[in-house]
N, C-alpha and C positions, 0 to 999 in steps of 0.2 A: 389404380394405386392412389390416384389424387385423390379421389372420390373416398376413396377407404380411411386415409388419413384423417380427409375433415368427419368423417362420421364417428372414429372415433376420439376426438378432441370436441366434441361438439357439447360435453358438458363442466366444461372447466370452471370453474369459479370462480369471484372476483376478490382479492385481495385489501387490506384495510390500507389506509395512506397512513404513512410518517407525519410527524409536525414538527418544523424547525419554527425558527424567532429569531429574531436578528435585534437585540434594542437599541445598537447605537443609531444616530440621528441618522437620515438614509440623502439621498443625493437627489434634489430635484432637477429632472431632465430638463427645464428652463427656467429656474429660479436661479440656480447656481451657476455660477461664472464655470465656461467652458474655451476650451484652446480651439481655433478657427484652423481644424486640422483637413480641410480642405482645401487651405489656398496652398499649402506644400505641394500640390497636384496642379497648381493651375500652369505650369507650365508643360502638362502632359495631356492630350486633345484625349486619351481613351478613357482620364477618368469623367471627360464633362465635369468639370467640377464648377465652372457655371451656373450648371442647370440640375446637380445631385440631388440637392435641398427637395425644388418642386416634384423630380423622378419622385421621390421617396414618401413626398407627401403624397405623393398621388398613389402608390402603390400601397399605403395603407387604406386608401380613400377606395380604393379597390377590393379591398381583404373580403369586403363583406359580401358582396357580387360574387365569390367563388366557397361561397364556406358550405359545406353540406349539411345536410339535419343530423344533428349529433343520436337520432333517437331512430333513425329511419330504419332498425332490423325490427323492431315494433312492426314492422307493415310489413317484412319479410317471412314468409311460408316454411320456406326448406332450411334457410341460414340463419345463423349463431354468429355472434360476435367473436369467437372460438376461428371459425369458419376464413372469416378475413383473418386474421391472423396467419392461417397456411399460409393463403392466398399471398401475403403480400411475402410472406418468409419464401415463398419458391417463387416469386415472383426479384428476390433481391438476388436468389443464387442466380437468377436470367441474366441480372441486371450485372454482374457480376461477370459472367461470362461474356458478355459481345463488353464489355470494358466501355459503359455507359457512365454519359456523366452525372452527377449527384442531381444536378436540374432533373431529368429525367423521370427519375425513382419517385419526386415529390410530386410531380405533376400527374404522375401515371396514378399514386395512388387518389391524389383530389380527384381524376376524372371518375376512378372508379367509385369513390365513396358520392361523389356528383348523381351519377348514374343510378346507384341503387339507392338514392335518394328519391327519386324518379319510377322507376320501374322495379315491381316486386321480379327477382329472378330464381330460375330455379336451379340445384345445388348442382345437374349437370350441364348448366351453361355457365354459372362460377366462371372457371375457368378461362372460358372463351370470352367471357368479361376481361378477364384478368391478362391473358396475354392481346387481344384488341386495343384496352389502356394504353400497355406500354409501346405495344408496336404506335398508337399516335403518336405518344410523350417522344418519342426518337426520334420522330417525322420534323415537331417542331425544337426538339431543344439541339437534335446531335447536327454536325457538320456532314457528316456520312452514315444513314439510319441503317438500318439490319434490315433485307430484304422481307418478303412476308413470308419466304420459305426457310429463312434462320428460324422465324419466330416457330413454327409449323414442326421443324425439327423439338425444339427446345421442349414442344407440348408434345411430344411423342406421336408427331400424327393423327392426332388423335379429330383435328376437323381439317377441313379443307380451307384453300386458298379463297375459294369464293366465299366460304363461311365467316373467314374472318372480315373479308373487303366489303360484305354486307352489312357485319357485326357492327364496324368501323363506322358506315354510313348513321347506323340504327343511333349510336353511341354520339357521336357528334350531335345528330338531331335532337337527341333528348336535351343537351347539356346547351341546348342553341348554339352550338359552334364555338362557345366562348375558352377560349383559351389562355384569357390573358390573366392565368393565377400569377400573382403575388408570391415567387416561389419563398421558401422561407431561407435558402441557401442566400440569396441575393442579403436579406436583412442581417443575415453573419456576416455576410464580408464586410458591410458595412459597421456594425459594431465591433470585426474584428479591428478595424483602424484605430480607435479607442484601447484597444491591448497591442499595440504596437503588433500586430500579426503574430503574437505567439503562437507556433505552430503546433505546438502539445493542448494548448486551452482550446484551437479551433477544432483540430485531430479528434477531441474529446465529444466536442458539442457537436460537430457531425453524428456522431456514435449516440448522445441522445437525442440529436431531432431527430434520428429514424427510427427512435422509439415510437414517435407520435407516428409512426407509420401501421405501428403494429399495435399499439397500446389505443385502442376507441377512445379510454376515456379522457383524451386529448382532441377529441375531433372539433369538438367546439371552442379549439383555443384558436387565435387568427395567426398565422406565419410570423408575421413580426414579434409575438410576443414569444413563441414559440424560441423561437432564433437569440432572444434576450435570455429565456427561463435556459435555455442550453449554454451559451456562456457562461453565465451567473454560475451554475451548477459547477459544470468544468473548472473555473477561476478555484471555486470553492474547493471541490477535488484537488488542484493543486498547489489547495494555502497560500491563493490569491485573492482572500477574502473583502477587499476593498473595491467597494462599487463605487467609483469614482464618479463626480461629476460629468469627467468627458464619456466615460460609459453610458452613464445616467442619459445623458445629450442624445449621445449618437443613438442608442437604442430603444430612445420615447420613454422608456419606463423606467418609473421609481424599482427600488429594492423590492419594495412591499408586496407589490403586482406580481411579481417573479414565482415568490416561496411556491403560492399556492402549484403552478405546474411544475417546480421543478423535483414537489415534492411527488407528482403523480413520476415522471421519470425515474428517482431515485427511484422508489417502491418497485417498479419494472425492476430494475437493475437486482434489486435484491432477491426476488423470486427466482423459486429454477427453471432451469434453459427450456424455455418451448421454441424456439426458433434458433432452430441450428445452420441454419445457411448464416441469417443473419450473426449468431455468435461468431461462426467461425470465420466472417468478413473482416471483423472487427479484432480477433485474437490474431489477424498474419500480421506479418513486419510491414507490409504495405501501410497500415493503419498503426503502426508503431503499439499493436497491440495493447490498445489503451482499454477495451472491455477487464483487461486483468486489474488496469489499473483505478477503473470505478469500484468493482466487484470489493476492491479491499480501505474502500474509500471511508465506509461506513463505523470500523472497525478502529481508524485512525481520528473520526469526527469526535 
């Protein structure tokens, strides 16, 4: 059934982008006076706010150590860009089911798009790429990962326990063991501090960073920026349209930097539904059902 679905989605086409423009003056991330909204934390030891600044510098100084070849289906035989698409849509309805955390889903898909960076694969081991990913991403992000026999159900049996603990081994060695991505979840929470934690503007930008999950032509954008273009966006959706200097601050990036991915997002948004695990994650009350509220975004812009 997997195998059926990606063969026939395997010729889908690519859609044109939007163009927005912004002309008022835009907020430089260290030009402009910014509020030292870290020392409100210094009396809390979980936020280290100490040491935030250097974390963060370094985990951009990072970004580029885990980015994959934005072009690498080019070297690929059997798979389409189409292809990953499934992949990561049945791989969010997994991620959904054992009630994984958002770290997870991002890591899982870098290891994978890592991976077949590295190694042409063929369209009946997909799969077993695709659930070996996440079964590691759980290993390192969850407090209690999902056995390899959760995973094993979820794939309908379809390989064995040793096939994956192998698969696993093969996956790590390609990717040299490196695991220390720069998740892009980390770089929201951190610019969410700048929107006072609105919890409909973060609700939102979760819902488009898992676009770049599913959307290639985000591959070669770095997590932090990613994590910016998806607030920005959100703010906008809910006629928060002021990129403030302390946003500017916390999230490294000017306005300017933003447009270009958040208009590959929008454009996502506005196509119809090829990922219905992913839709219908985003349309429950759990997500406060904000995919309805992007979908009519464009209409009000």
């Amino acid at each position: 059934m997997f195998e059926e679905e990606l063969r026939r989605n395997s010729d889908v086409g690519a859609a044109d982008l939007e163009v927005f423009a912004n002309e008022e003056r835009e907020a430089d991330p260290e030009g402009d006076e910014w509020d030292d909204l870290d020392a409100e934390d210094a009396d809390d030891p979980l936020m280290v706010s100490e040491y935030v600044v250097e974390i963060f510098k370094y985990m951009k100084k990072m970004e580029q150590t885990t980015m994959p070849n934005p072009l690498y289906m080019d070297s690929q035989k059997e798979l389409a860009w189409s292809m990953r698409g499934i992949l990561t849509d049945w791989l969010v309805q997994v991620h959904v089911r054992f009630r994984l955390m958002p770290e997870t889903l991002f890591l899982c898909i870098n290891i994978i798009d890592r991976f077949l960076s590295a190694r042409v694969v063929s369209l009946a081991k997909l799969q077993l790429v695709g659930i070996t990913c996440l079964f590691i991403a759980s290993k390192v992000e969850e407090i209690v990962s999902p056995s390899v026999s959760h995973f094993l159900y979820c794939a309908d049996s379809s390989y064995t326990e040793n096939e994956i603990l192998q698969a696993e081994r093969y996956v790590l060695k390609t990717i040299d063991w490196n695991l220390s991505y720069p998740n892009p979840i980390h770089f929201l929470r951190r610019v969410s501090k700048a929107d006072e934690y609105d919890v409909k503007a973060r609700t939102i930008a979760k819902y488009l960073l898992e676009i770049g999950c599913l959307e290639w032509r985000l591959l070669s954008v770095p997590p932090s920026l990613m994590a910016a273009a998806a607030i920005w966006l959100a703010r906008l959706i809910l006629d928060h349209e002021t990129w403030s200097p302390n946003l500017a601050h916390y999230s490294s990036y000017a306005e300017s930097s933003l447009v270009p991915v958040a208009n590959i997002m929008l454009n996502y948004v506005l196509k119809p539904i090829k990922h219905e695990s992913f839709y219908k994650k985003y349309a429950g009350k759990r997500y406060l059902k904000v995919c309805f509220v992007a979908v009519r975004f464009p209409n009000q812009y």
